[in-house]
C-alpha angles and dihedrals in degrees: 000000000000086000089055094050089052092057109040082055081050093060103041089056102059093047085055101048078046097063100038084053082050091055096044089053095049090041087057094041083056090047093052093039091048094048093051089052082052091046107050085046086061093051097039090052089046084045090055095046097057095048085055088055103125121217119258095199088089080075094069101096089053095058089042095048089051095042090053089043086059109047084050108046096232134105147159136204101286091088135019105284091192081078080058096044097056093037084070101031119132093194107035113014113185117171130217124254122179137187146164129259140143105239102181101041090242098130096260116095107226120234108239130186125190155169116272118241107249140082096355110027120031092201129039103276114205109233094174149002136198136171138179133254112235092207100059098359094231113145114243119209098232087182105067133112137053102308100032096028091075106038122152105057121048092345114071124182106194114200109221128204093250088070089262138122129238110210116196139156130228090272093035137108120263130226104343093030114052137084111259153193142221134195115262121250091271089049091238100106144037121237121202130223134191093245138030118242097251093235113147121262117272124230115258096172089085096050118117094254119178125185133251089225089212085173086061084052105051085037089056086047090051089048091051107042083055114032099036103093107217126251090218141037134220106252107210092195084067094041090046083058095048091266118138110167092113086071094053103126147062125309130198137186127205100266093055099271115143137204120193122187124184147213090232093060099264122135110196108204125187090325094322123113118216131175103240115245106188155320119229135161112289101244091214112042124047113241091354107122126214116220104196117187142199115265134165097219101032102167105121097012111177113245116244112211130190116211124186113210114260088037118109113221092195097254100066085198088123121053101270088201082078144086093240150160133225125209121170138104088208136054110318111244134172089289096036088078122068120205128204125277111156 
């Protein structure tokens, strides 16, 4: 009898370390099963995520439109003139840097331009910020009004690492203090708040900057107001009757300054824009043409001159072997002639 009990206890112990083994199998196969559903969510998110990726070449007439801003020494509201202002300054120079980088996580890496660290700012210091629209892929300028369209001076807009902005003055607090501003719910605006989150500021130092190469800009536009052969000529037989259209085109000197002069009677001049009045002989130089404009403050107007290769115009500073124009109310020198490019 006893035999029998021992075995019967015998028995019952191995079913049960069956089933509890049984448990434990299906338990793991849930587990893996589970994991691999996990798993394939995570790559088809990231999956996903990569095929909403929008294209940044949409950005490249931005760049473009700073880089030529800069190498002229012009530029309009479209974009932050004070970039323009310390690329030329005597006194305090600071040049431009830009990446790419989402900022609000929304899948679109933000276009953003900045001060350089160096003699004037001791940080990168954001001048400027644009994104895409996912519906028609058109960039939208983020940056733009009275507070954010002037930033880098007296204006400073910190990025902080909530994916918020921190908006203070000169006299202003910094992050924790100022006012501040966060990206709408579609990513394509900036909404101010009275106060910024608090969040502490992000590093900027270790973002992928690249820089505007402004240098490389006024240097291509060297190269190409001396070395580009024009595909017209000034004719001195129209400009002798007050005609000017062979002078219709762009005009560049060596240190980046353009003139434009159109069909429709318009002298842009170092980023102003003058209806033209009229070209007459020049009474002190012999085939040399004055092209006088309209302007609404016209004391110490700057002569325009039209000079026909071949023709001295007393100085020689320019190449007298060129079409050029000379623009100076002092003594001409080598930057003071602009030579034809369109």
């Amino acid at each position: 009898m006893k035999k029998k009990l021992l075995l019967l206890v015998t028995g019952l112990s191995s079913l049960a370390l069956l089933a509890a083994c049984s448990n434990q199998s299906n338990h793991l196969s849930s587990t893996n099963s589970s994991s691999s559903v996990e798993q394939s969510q995570s790559d088809s998110s990231e999956s996903s995520s990569e095929e909403e990726k929008v294209d940044t070449s949409a950005y490249d007439d931005i760049i473009s439109k700073y880089q030529t801003a800069v190498a002229d020494n012009q530029t309009d509201s479209s974009i932050n003139p004070l970039v323009v202002g310390y690329a030329h300054s005597q006194m305090n120079p600071a040049s431009t840097v830009y990446t790419y980088r989402d900022l609000d996580g929304n899948g679109v890496d933000e276009l953003v331009f900045a001060f350089k660290p160096g003699k004037v700012f001791q940080d990168y210091m954001i001048t400027d910020i644009y994104t895409i629209s996912k519906d028609d892929g058109q960039v939208i300028r983020l940056t733009e009004g009275q507070q954010l369209g002037m930033l880098g001076e007296r204006m400073t807009l910190a990025y902080l690492k909530d994916k918020t902005f921190s908006y203070y003055g000169s006299a202003g607090a910094t992050a924790g203090g100022g006012s501040g501003y966060h990206f709408n719910n579609d990513g394509q605006s900036l909404v101010k708040d009275d106060s910024d989150s608090g969040a502490e500021k992000a590093d900027l130092s270790d973002w992928d900057w690249k820089d505007l190469d402004s240098a490389s800009s006024n240097s291509s536009s060297k190269t190409s107001s001396e070395g580009k052969t024009s595909s017209s000529s000034l004719k001195a037989d129209e400009l002798k009757n007050g005609n000017y259209k062979s002078a219709v085109g762009t005009w560049k000197s060596s240190n980046g300054k353009s003139i434009t002069i159109t069909s429709d009677g318009q002298l842009d001049f170092w980023g102003h824009t003058y209806p033209i009045d009229k070209v007459t002989q020049n009474q002190y130089v012999s085939g040399i043409y004055s092209l006088t404009y309209v302007d609404s403050n016209p004391t110490g107007n700057t002569p325009i001159q039209l000079c026909p290769k071949g023709v001295s115009d007393g100085s020689d500073a320019g190449d007298n072997s060129k079409d050029r124009i000379l623009a100076t109310n002092g003594m001409p020198s080598e930057e003071s002639y602009y030579y034809r490019v369109d």
